[in-house]
C-alpha positions in Angstrom: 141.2 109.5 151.7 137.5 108.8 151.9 136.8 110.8 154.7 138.1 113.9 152.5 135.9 113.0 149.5 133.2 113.1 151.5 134.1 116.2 153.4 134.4 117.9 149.9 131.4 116.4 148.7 129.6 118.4 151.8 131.9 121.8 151.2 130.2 121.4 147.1 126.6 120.5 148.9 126.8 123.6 151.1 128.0 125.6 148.0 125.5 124.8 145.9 122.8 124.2 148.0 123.5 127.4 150.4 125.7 129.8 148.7 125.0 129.8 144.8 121.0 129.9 145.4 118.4 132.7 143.8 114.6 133.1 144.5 114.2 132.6 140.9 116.2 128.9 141.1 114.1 128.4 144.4 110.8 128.3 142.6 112.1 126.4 139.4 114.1 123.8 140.6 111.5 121.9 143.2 109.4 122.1 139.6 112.3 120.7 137.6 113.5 117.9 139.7 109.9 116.2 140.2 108.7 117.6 136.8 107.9 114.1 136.3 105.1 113.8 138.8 103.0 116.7 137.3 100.0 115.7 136.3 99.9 117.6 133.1 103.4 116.4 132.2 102.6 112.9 133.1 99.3 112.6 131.7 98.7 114.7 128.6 102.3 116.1 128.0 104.2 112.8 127.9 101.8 110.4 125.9 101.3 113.2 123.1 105.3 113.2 122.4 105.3 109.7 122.9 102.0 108.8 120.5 103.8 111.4 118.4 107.5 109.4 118.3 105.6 106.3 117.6 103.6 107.9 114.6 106.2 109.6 112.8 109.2 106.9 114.0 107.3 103.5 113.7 109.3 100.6 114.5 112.1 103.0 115.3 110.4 104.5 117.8 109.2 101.4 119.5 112.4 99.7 119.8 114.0 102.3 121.4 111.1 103.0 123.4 111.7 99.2 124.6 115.4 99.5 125.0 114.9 103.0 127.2 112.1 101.1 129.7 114.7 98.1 130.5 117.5 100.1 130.6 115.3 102.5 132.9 113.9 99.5 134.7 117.6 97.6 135.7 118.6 101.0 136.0 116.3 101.6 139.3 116.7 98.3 140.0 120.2 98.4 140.4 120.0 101.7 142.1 117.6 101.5 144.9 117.2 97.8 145.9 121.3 97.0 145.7 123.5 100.0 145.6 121.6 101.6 148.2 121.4 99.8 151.2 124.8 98.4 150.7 126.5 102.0 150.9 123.5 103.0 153.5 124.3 106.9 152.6 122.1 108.9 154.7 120.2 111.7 152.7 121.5 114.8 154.1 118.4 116.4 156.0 119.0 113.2 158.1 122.8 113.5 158.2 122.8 115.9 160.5 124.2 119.2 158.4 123.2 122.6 157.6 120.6 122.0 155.0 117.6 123.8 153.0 115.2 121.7 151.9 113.2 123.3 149.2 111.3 119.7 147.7 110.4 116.4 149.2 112.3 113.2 149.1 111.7 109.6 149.4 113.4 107.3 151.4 116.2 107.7 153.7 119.5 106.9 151.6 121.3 108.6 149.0 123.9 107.3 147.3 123.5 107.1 144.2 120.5 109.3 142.7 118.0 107.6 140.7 116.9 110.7 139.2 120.4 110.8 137.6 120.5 107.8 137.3 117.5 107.6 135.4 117.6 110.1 133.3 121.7 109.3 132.4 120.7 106.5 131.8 117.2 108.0 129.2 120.2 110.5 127.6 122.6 107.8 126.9 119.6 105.8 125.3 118.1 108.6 123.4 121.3 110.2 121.9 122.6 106.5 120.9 119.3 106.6 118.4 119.2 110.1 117.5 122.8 111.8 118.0 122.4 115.3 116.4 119.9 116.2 119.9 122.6 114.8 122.2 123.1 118.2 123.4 119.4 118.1 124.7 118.9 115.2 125.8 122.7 115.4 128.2 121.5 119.1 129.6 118.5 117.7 130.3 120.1 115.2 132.9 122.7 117.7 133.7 119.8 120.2 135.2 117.8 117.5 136.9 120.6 116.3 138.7 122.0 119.7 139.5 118.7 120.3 140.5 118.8 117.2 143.5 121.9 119.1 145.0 120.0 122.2 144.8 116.8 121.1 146.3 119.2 119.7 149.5 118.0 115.6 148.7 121.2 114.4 147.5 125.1 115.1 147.4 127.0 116.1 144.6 129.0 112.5 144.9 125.3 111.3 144.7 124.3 112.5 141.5 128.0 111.7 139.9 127.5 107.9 141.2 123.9 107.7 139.5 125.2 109.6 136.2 128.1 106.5 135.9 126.0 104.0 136.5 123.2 104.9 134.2 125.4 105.9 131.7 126.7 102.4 132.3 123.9 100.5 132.4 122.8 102.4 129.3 125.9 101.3 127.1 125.7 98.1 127.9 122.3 97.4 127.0 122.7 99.4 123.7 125.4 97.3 122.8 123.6 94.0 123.3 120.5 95.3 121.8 122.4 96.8 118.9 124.2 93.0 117.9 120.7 91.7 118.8 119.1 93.7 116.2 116.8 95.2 118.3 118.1 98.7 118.6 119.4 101.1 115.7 122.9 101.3 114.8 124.6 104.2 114.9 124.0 106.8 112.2 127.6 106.8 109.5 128.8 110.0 108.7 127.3 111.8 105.7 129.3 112.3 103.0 129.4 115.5 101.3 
């Protein structure tokens, strides 16, 4: 049985990774998956929508802001140093498969993705404290992992496995944070 998920999972690697491509994808999905490490974005584009949560949000703002960085920190955590080595998934340029590689990659092992893990994780944070821009805030992680498989760093089973456990990781924390205080409850239903 595993040895067919994982055959599948490389039939749905070399699908999306060789088959459904486009020159226009090529160019924005390398941007997309390590939008995070341009300088711009990281630098000047982050801290002015964060300094600009924080002034219009307040205390709001803050403790979610708190709950996303622990829940982003145990997240990784959890991820990288644990999950990773014990499955020991090789990455699949150095798996031995057909693969284009169109962005750089850390480490050696796969399974799960902390980019979806991560940002999972961000979305199930963020739409707990403001659930009319759910929409945006799950597409975003949608695209960014798509865009792993697409790039040829990580399998499609790679990107499921770090979208459960963020979104795990994520609930639980709310839900501790929430009885704790510390995190906003859920918005009731308006009345009309």
């Amino acid at each position: 049985m595993r040895e067919i998920i994982l055959s599948f999972d490389r039939y749905l690697f070399h699908i999306i990774n060789g088959v459904l491509v486009c020159r226009p994808l090529d160019y924005a999905m390398p941007t997309i998956t390590d939008f995070h490490k341009i300088s711009l974005v990281r630098f000047l584009l982050l801290p002015a929508i964060i300094a600009f949560w924080i002034w219009k949000r307040k205390k709001e703002a803050l403790k979610v802001i708190l709950v996303l960085g622990i829940v982003a920190g145990f997240t990784d955590l959890i991820a990288h140093r644990i999950i990773k080595p014990l499955v020991g998934r090789l990455r699949p340029p150095l798996s031995g498969i057909p693969v284009i590689v169109r962005a750089p990659y850390g480490g050696k092992l796969s399974f799960p993705s902390n980019h979806a893990a991560n940002m999972f994780a961000a979305a199930a944070v963020l739409s707990a404290a403001y659930p009319s821009l759910t929409p945006l805030f799950y597409s975003a992680a949608v695209i960014v992992s798509y865009s792993r498989v697409y790039v040829g760093v990580h399998y499609p089973m790679d990107v499921i496995g770090g979208a459960v456990l963020g979104s795990l990781i994520a609930f639980i924390a709310i839900r501790a944070a929430r009885k704790t205080g510390v995190f906003p409850q859920p918005e009731s239903p308006k009345k009309i």
